[in-house]
C-alpha positions in Angstrom: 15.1 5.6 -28.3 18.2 6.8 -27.4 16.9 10.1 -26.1 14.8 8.4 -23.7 17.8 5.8 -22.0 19.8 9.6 -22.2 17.5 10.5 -19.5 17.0 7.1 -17.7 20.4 5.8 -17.7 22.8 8.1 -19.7 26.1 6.3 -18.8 24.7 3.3 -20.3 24.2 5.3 -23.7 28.1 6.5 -23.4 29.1 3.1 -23.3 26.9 3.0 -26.0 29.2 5.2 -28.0 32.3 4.3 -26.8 31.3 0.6 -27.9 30.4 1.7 -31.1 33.9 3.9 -31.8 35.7 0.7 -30.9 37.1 3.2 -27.3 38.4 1.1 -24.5 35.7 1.2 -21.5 37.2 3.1 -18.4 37.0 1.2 -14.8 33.7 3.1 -14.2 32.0 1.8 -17.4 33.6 -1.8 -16.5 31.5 -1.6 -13.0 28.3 -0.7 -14.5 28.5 -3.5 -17.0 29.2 -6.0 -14.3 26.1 -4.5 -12.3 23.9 -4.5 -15.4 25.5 -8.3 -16.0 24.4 -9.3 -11.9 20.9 -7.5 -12.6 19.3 -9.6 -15.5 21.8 -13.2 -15.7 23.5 -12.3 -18.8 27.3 -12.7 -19.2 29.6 -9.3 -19.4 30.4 -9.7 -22.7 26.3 -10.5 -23.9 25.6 -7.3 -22.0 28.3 -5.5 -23.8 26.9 -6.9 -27.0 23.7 -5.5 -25.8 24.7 -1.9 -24.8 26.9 -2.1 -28.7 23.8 -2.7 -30.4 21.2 -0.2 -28.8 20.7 1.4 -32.3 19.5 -2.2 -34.2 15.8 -2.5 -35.1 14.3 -4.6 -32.7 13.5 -7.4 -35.1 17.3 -8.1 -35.8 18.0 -9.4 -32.8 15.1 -11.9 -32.4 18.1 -14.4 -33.3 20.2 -13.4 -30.8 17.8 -13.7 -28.0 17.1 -16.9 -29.2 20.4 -18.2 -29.0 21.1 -16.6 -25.3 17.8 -18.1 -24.1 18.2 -21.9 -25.5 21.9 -21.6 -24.0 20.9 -20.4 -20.6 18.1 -22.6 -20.5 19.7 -25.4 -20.7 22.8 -24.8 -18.6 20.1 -24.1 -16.0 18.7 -27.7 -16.3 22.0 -29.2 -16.5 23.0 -27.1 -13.3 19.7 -28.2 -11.2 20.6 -31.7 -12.2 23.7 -31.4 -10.6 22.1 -29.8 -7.6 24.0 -26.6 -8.2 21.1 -24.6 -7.2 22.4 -21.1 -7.0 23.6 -21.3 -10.9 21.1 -22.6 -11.5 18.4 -20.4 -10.2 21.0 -17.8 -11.9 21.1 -19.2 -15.5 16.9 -19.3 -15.1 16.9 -16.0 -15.1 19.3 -14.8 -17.7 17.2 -17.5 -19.6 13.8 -15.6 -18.8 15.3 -12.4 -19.5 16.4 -13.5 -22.9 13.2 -14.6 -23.5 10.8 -11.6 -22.6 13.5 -9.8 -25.0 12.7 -12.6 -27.6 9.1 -12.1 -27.1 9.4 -8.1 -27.4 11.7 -8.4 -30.5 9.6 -10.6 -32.4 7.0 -8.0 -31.8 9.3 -5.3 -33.2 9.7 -3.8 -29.6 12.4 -2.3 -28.0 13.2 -3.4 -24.8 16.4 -2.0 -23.0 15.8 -3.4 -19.7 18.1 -3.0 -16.9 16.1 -3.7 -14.0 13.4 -5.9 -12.8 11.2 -3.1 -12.3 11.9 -2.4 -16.3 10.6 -6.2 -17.0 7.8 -6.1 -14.4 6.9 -2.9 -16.4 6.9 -4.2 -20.0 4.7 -7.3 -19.2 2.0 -5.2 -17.8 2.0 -2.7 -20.4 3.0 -4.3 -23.7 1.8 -8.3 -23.0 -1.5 -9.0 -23.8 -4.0 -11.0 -21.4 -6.2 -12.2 -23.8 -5.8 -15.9 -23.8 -3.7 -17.9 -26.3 -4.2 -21.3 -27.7 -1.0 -24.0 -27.7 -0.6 -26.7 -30.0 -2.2 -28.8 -28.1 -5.8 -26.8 -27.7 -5.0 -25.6 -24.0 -5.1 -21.8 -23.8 -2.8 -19.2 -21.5 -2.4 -15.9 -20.9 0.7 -14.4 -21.9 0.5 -11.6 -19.4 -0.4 -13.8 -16.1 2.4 -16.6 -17.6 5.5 -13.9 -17.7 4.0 -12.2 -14.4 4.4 -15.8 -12.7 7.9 -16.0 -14.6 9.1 -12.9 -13.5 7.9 -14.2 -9.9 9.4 -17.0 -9.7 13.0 -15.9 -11.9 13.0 -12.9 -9.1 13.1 -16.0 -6.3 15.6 -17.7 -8.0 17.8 -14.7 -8.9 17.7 -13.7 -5.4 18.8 -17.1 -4.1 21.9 -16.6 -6.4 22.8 -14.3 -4.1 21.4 -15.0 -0.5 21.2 -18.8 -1.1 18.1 -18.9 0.7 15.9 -21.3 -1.3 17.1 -24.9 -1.1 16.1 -28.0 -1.7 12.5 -29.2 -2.4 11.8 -25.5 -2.3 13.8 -24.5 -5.3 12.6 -27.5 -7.1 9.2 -26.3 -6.6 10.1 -23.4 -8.0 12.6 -24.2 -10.4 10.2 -26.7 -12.0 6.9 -24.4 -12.1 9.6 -21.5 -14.2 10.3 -24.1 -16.9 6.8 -25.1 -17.2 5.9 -22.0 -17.5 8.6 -21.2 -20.0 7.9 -24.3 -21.9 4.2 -23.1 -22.2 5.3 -19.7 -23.3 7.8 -20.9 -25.9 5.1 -22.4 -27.7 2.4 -19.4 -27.6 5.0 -17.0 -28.5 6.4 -19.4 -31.5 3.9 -18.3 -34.1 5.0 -14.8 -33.7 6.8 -14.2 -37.2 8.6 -11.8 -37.6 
């Protein structure tokens, strides 16, 4: 694992080290964190968590995906009920992050994504499309269901930043993401792990 993010993204595997040897990060490393932390949502320090613990078995961390996606999740609702639709949109997609990363770990995959391109990438080749039955004996695809996600989180991430999508719009939006997350919560809660 580590031989492959040496070629993709090497500096991210010498923070790796540095994290690990308790080093201080340099104002180089502090830059690419806060890039990384803009990229998928996620706090500096949960990124900095992430980059620490590159070398745990993917299974370890279903719990801490779990945690960051419940907490982002629901800052995200209270935000949109507040009309703050920017961090809102925002703490969507560090929510739908965390969850792909949930989904992958309770499948004993490692996913060390850093880009959306790296999410789009895992979905299409690691999420089945075969359909999966809900509690309630309605059926989805995993793979179409985090492809919409991934749509829709993109839309809302971007608005972070351009503030571009507002009102009735974003709630459109907004409200098709958590369905869809609220349908994949269930399929992927079976998983064991």
């Amino acid at each position: 694992m580590k031989a492959e993010l040496k070629e993709e993204v090497p500096e991210v595997v010498k923070i790796h080290e540095k994290l690990v040897k308790g080093e201080t990060l340099n104002t180089l490393d502090m830059e690419l964190i806060e890039e990384l932390s803009k990229e998928i949502g996620w706090s500096e320090e949960e990124i900095m968590d992430e980059i620490k613990n590159l070398d745990e078995e993917p299974s370890a961390l279903v719990n801490k995906y779990k945690r960051l996606f419940e907490e982002y999740y629901k800052e995200a609702k209270e935000l949109k009920e507040k009309k703050d639709y920017r961090q809102a949109g925002e703490k969507l997609w560090g929510a739908i992050t965390a969850l792909i990363k949930l989904y992958a770990s309770k499948r004993g995959i490692r996913i060390t994504a850093w880009t959306h391109t790296k999410l789009y990438d895992f979905v299409e080749n690691n999420v089945s499309n075969k359909p999966v039955k809900l509690p309630d004996g309605s059926e989805i695809s995993l793979k179409a269901s985090f492809s919409l996600l991934l749509s829709d989180g993109s839309t809302l991430h971007e608005n972070f930043y351009e503030d571009n999508v507002h009102g009735e719009v974003f709630e459109i939006i907004f409200n098709h993401a958590v369905d869809l997350i609220d349908k994949i919560k269930k399929a992927i809660s079976e998983i064991s792990y």
